[in-house]
C-alpha positions in Angstrom: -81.2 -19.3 62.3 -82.8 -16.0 63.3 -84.7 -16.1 60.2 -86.0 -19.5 60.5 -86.9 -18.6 64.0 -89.2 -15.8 63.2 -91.1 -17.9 59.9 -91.5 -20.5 63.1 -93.3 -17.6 64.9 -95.4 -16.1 62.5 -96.7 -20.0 60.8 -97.4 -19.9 64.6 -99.7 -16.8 64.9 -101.5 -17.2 61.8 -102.3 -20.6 62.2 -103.6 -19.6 65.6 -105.4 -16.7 63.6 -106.7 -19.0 60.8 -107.9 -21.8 63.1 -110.0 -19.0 65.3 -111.4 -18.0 61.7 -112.3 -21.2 61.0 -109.5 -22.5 58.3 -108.3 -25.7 57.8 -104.9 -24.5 58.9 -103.5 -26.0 61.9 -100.0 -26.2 63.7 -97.3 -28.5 62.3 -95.9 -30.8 64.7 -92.6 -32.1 64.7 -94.2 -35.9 63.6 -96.4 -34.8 61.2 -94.5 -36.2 57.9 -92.7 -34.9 54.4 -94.3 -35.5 51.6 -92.6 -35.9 48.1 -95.3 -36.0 45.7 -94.0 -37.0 41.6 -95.8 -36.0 39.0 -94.8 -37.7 35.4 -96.6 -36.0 32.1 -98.1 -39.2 30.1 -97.1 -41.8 31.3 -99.2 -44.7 30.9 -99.2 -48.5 31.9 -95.8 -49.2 30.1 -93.6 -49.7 33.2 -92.8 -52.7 34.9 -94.6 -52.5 38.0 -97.9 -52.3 35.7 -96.9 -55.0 32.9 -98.4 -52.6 29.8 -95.6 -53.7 27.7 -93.1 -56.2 27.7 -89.6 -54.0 27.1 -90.4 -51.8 29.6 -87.1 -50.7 32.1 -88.7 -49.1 35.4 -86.5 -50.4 37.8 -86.4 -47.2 40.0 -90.5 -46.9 40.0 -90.3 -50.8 40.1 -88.7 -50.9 43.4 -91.1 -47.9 45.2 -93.7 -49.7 44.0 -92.9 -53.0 45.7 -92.2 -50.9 48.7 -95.4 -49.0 48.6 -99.0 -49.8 47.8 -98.9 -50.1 43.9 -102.4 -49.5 42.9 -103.4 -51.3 39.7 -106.7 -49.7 38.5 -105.9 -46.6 39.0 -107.5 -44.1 36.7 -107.2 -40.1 35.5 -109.9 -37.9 36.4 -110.0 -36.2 33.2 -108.1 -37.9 30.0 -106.3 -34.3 29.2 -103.3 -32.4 31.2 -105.1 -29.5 31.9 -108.6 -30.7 33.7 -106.6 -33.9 35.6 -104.3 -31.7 37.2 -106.8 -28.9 38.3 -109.1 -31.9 39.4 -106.2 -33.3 41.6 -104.7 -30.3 43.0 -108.2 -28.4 43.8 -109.7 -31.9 44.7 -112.9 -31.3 43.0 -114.4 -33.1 40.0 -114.7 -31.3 36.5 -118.8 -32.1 36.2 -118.7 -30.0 39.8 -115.9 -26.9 38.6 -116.8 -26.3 35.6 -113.4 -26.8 34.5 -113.9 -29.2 31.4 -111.1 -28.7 28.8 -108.0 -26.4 29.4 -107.6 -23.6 30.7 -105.0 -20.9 31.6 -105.9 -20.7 35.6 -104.2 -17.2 35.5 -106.7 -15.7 33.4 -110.3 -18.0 35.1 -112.5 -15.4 37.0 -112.2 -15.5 41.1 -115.8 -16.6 41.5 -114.9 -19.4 39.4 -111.5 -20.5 41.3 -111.4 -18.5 45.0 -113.8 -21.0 46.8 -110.8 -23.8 45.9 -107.6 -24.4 48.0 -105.1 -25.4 45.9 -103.3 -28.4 47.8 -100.2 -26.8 48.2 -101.6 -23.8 49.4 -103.2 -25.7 52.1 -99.9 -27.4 52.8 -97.8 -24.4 53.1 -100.4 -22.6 55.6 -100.9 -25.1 58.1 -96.8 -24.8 58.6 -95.2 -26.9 55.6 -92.2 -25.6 53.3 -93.4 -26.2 50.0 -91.2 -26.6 46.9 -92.0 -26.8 43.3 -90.4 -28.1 40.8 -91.1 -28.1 36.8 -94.6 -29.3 35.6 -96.6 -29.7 38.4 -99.5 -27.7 37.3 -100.2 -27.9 34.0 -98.3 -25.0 32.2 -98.5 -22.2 31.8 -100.4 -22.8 35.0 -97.1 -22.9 37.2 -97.7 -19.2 37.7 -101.1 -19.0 39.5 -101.0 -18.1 42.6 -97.2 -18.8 42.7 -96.1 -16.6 45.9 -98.9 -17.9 47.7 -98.6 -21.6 46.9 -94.9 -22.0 46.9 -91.7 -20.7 49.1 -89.6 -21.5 45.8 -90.6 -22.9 42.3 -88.5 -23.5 39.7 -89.8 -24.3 36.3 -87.6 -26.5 33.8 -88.3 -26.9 30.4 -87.6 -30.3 28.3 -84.4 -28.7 27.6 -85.1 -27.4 23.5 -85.9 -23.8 24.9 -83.0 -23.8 27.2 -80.4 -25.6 24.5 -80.6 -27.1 21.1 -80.4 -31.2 21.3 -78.4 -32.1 18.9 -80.5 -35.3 17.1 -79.2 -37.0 14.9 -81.1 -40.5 14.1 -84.6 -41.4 15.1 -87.7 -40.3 13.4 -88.0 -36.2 13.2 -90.1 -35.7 10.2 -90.2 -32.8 7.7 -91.5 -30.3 7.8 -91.3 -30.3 11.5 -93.8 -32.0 13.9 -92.9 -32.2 17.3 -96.0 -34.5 18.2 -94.2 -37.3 16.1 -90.4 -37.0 17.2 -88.9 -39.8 18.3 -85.2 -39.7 18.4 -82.2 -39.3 20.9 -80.3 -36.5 21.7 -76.5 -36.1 21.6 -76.3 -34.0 24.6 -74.8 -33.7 27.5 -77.5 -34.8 30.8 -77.3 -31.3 32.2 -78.9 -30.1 28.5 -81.9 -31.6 29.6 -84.8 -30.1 31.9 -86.3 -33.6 33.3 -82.8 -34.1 34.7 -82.2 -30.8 35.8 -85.3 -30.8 37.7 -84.2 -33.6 39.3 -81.3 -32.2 40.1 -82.4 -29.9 42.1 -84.7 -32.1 44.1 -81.7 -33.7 45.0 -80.3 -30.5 46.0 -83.0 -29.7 48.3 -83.2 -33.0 49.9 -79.1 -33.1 50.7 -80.4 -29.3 52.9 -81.5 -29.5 56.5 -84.8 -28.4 56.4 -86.3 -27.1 60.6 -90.1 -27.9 58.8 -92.0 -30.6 57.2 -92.0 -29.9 53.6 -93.9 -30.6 50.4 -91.9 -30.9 47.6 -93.5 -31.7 44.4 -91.5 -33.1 41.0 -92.5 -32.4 37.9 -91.2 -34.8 34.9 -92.2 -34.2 31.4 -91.7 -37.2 29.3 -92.8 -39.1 28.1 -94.7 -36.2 27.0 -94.3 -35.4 23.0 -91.6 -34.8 21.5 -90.1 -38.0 22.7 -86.5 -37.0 22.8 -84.1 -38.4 25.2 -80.4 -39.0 25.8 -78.8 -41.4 23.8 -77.7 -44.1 26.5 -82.0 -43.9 26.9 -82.6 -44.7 23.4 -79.9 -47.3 22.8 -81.5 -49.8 25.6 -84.1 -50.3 23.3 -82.4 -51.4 19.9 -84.3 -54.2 20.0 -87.3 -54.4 17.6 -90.1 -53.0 19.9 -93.0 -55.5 20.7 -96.8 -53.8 19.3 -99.1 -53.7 21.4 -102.6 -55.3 20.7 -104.4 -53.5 17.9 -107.8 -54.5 16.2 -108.2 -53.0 12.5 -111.9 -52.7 12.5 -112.1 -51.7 16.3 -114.0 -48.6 16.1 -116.9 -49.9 14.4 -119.1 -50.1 17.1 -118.1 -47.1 18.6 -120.1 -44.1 18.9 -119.3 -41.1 16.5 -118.1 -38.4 20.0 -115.8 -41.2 20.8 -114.2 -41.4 17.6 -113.8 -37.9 17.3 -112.5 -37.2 21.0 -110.4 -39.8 20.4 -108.9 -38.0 17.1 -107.9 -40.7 15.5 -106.6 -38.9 12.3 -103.6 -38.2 14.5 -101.9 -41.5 14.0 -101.9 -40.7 10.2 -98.6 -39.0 9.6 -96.8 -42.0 12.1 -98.8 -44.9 9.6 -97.8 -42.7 6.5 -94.2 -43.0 7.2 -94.3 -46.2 8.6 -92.8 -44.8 11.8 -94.8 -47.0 14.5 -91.5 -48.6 15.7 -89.5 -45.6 16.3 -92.2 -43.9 18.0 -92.6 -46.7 20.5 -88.8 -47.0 20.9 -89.2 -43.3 21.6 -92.2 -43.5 24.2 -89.9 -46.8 25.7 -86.9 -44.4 25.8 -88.2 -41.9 27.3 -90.2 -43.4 29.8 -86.7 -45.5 30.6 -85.2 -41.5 30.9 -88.1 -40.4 33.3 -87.6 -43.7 35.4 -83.8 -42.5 35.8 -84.4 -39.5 37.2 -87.3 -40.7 39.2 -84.3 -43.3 41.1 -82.2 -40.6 41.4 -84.8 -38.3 43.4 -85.4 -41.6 45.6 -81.9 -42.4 46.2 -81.5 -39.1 47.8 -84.3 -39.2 49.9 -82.7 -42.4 51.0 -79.7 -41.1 51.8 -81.0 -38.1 53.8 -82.4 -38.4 57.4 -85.8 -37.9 56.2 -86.6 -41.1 54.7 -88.2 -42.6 57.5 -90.8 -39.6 57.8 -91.4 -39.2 54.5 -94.8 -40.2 52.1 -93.7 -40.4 48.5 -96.6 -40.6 45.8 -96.3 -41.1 42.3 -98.6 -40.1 40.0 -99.4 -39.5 36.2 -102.3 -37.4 35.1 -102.9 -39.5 32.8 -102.6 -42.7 30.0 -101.2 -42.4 26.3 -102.7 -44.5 22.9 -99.9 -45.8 21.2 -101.7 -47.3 18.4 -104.4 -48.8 20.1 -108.0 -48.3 19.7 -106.6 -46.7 15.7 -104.7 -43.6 18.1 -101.8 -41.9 18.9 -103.3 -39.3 21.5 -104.5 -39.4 24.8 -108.4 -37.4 25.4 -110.4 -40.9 25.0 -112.7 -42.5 28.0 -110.7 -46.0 27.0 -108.6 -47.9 29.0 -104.7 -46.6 27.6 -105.9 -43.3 28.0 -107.6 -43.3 31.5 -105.0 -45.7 33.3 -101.9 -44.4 35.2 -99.8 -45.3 37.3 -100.3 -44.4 41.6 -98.3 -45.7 44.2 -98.3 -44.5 47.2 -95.2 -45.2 50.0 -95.9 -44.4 53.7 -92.5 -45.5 55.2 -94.5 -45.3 58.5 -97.3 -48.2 57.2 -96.5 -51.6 58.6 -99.1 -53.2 57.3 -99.9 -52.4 53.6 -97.0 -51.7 51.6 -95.5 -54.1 49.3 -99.2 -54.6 48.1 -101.1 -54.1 45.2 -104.2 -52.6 45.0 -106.2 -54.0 42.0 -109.6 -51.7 43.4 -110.5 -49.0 41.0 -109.0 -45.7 42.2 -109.4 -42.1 40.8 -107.0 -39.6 41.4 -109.0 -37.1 42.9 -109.2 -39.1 46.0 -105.0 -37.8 46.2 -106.5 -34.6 48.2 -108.4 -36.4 50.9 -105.7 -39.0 51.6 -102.3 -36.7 51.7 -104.2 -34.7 54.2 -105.1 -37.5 56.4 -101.7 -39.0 56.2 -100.3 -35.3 57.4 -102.8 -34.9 60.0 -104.4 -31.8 58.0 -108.3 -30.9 57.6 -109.7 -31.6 54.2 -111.6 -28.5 53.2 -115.1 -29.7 53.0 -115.6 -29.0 49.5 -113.0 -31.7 48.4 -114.3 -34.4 46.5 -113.2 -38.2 46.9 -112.2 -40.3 49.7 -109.3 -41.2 51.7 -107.5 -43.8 50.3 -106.0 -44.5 53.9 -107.9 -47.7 54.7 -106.3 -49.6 51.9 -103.3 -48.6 52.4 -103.3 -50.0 55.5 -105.6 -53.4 53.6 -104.9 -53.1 50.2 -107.6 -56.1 49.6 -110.5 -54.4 50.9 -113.5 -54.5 48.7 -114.3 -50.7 47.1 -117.9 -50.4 45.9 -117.7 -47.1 43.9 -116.2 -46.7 41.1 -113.9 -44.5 39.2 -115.1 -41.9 37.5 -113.9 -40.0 34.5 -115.0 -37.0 32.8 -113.7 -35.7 29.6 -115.6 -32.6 28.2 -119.4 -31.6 30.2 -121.8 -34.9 29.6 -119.2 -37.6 28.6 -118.9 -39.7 31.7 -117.2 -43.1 32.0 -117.4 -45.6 35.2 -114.2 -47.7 35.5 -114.9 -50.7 37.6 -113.1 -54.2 38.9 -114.9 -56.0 36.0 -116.8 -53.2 33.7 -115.9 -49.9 32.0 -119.6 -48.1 31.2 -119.1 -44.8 29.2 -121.9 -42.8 28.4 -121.5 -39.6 26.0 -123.4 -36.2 26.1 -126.2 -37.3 23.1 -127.3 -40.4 25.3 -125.0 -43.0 22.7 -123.0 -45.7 25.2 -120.1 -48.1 25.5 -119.9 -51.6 27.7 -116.9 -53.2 28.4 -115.7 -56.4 30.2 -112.4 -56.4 31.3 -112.5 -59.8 32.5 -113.5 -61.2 29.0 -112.5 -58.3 26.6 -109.0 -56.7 28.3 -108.4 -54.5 25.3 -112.2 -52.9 24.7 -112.7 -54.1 21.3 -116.9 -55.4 21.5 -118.6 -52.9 22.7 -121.7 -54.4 24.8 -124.2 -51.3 25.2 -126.1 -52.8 22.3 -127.0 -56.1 23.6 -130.1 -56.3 25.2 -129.1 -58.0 28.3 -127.1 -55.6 29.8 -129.4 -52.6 29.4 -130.5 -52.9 33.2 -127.0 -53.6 34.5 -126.1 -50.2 32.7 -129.3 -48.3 33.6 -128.5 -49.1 37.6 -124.9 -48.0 37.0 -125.9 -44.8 35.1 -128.8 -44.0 38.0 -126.3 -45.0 40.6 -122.8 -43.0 40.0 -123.2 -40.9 37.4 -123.7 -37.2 38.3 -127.1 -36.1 39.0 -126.1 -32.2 38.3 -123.6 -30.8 36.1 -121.8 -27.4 36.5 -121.6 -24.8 33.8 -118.7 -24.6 31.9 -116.2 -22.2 32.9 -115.6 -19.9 30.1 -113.1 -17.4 31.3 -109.5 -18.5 31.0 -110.2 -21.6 28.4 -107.2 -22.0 26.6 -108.2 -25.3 24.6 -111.3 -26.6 23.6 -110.3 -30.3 22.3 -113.4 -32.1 23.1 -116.9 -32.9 21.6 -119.7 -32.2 24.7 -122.9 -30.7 25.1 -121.1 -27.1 24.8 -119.9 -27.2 22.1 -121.3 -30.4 20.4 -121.0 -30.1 16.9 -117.2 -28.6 16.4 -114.8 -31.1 17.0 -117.3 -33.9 15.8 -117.5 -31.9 12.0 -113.9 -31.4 12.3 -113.3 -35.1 12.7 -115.5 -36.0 9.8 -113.8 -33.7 7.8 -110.7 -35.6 8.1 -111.9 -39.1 8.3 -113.6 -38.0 4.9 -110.1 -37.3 3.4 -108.4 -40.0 5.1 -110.5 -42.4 3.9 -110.6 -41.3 0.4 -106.8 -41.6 0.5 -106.9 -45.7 1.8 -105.5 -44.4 4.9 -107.9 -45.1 7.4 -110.0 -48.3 8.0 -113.7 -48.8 7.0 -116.0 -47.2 10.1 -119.2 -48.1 8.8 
């Protein structure tokens, strides 16, 4: 009690301290509200809430997100784990951070990064316990500014570094490929680090807690390898449903999206004619995620904090599962840009239990936790409060989304269109409302040139930010940086591919 007395006192005197210096930090009040934020690696439309697939089980996300405000169209900010999650926890957008591919954040230069406040930095300094959990930063990310951001973090793995999983059927290739695993597990559900890290958000939720917290989840699957418990995999016996594929699809698409799409990936999958299990496995493991997901919520429900506190789910990003000739996220089409967002103010009596079909990015997370909290929004922070349709989840939303996926590749998700444009001036046109799946590209047809011209002039960025250099862990993209590398590298294999009859005809 004495302890907790004296953190009251001095959150007291440095707010007081930060506020007379101009921060954004101000004094909790007893009303200001919780917030549990979950973050799932992956995880794309296949849940039940957003109808991607047909034998999707999401009851758990199913049920917040007919509580909530389920939006519909919501998209990534960046197609890649590293640049979405710095985008949505520094609230600013790659083309203005310079942070395009990935990057290890403990090793980016402090001119690059110090003029950012990471969100739950800003949390925990205007009075709020924060809590973190697994993979809420991309990794190895979890250690920047850890002291300072968090009162505890925990990090769980997937559960292979902490205990073999015994597997036993499935598809686990040889030699070993852990992007193509797709099997169950005989273990026990305290072998597994999605569960665990659940666990001990259930932990800290059953505590009495004297100050509003942040507490942020972090689940990994259905990030690769797709390995889940066996009661997970043997819901989906069934045979698994494909989604919609076109052979010929990437005809008339333009060679960077090809190769930042990478679709070589998908050869080994084709080669052992392991599409099924794979899906079973993303199905699975998705199923696995939602599990622990209800578990987390049923605590909160059971504690005394449920009326005063926001949940909001999130992915950071979508996932190819065959579509668009893929198996790999990093495109600017629709499976790999759409994710899940809902967002459940118990305290909203007039939005939830809506959908939100508006296009939404996730960068506009910032701007709208700290309004529902009551906080400042440091002035740098990109977006806008998603607030107002929370409360009318019908309003109209001119702007767009935007995603960014390497420095000059830009695409504009809107209610009707999807406009990309690339860094060598090539295009894509989509119309969702015709063409659902993205497979006739309109950029070529003369009478949309001045609908895409007023779009490009309108919301695409007028100024683009270096590249950040220092700290890049990844380069995995073809930009104006580096344009030639991963576009040689791609025709390299779609050279070999092709002479095997493995791929279909591009040209």
């Amino acid at each position: 009690m004495i302890r907790v007395q004296i953190k009251q006192v001095l959150l007291f005197f440095k707010a007081v301290l930060l506020t007379f210096m101009g921060s954004h930090a101000v004094t909790a009040s007893a009303d200001q509200p919780n917030i549990l934020m979950i973050c799932v690696d992956d995880l794309n439309d296949w849940v039940g809430f957003l109808g991607g697939h047909p034998q999707a089980k999401t009851p758990n996300m199913d049920k917040l997100a007919s509580k909530g405000v389920n939006f519909t169209n919501a998209h990534c900010t960046a197609p890649g784990c590293s640049p979405s999650r710095n985008a949505l926890l520094f609230g600013v957008e790659p083309h203005k951070s310079g942070l395009y591919p990935f990057y290890n954040l403990n090793n980016v230069s402090a001119e690059s990064l110090d003029r950012y406040m990471p969100m739950p930095l800003l949390f925990r300094e205007n009075g709020y316990e924060t809590v973190g959990i697994s993979k809420v930063w991309h990794n190895p990310d979890n250690k920047y500014r850890q002291k300072e951001q968090w009162d505890e973090y925990v990090m769980y793995g997937t559960g292979k570094k902490d205990k073999a999983l015994i597997k036993e059927k499935g598809y686990h290739p040889e030699p070993f490929n852990k992007r193509t695993i797709a099997c169950p597990a005989k273990n026990p559900l305290s072998d597994f680090g999605d569960y665990k890290a659940a666990q001990h958000a259930v932990r800290f939720l059953e505590k009495d807690h004297s100050e509003p917290f942040f507490l942020a989840v972090g689940f990994i699957l259905p990030h690769t390898s797709f390995i889940m418990p066996e009661a997970n995999w043997d819901r989906f016996l069934d045979p698994i449903a494909e989604p919609a594929i076109k052979a010929n699809d990437l005809n008339d698409v333009p060679l960077v999206g090809q190769s930042n799409a990478q679709i070589y990936v998908e050869i080994p999958v084709r080669q052992d004619q392991a599409w099924e299990e794979i899906r079973r496995g993303y199905l699975a493991s998705v199923n696995f995620t939602d599990d622990n997901v209800g578990r987390v919520l049923d605590a909160l429900g059971r504690s005394s904090y449920s009326d005063n506190t926001v949940v909001v789910l999130w992915s950071d990003h979508g996932y190819h599962l065959g579509e668009k000739r893929t198996f790999s996220k990093f495109s600017l089409w629709e499976e790999a840009t759409r994710t899940p967002l809902i967002i459940y103010d118990p305290r909203n009596k007039s939005g939830n239990g809506q959908s939100c079909s508006q296009p939404i990015g996730l960068i506009n997370i910032y701007r709208t936790l700290c309004e529902l909290s009551g906080l400042k929004t440091p002035d740098y922070v990109d977006g806008i409060s998603l607030v107002p349709w929370l409360r009318e989840p019908k309003l109209p939303k001119e702007r767009p989304a935007l995603i960014t996926w390497g420095r000059g590749n830009y695409s504009l998700r809107l209610n009707q269109w999807r406009y990309t444009r690339y860094f060598d001036g090539t295009e894509e046109l989509y119309d969702h409302h015709r063409d659902p799946y993205e497979w006739n590209n309109l950029a070529s047809r003369p009478e949309y040139m001045e609908m895409m011209q007023k779009l490009a002039s309108t919301w695409l960025p007028k100024q683009e930010a270096a590249q950040v250099t220092s700290g890049r862990e990844l380069y995995n993209v073809s930009d104006a940086d580096q344009p030639e590398k991963m576009i040689k590298s791609y025709q390299r294999y779609v050279k070999r591919y092709k002479k095997a009859g493995l791929l279909p005809p591009l040209d």
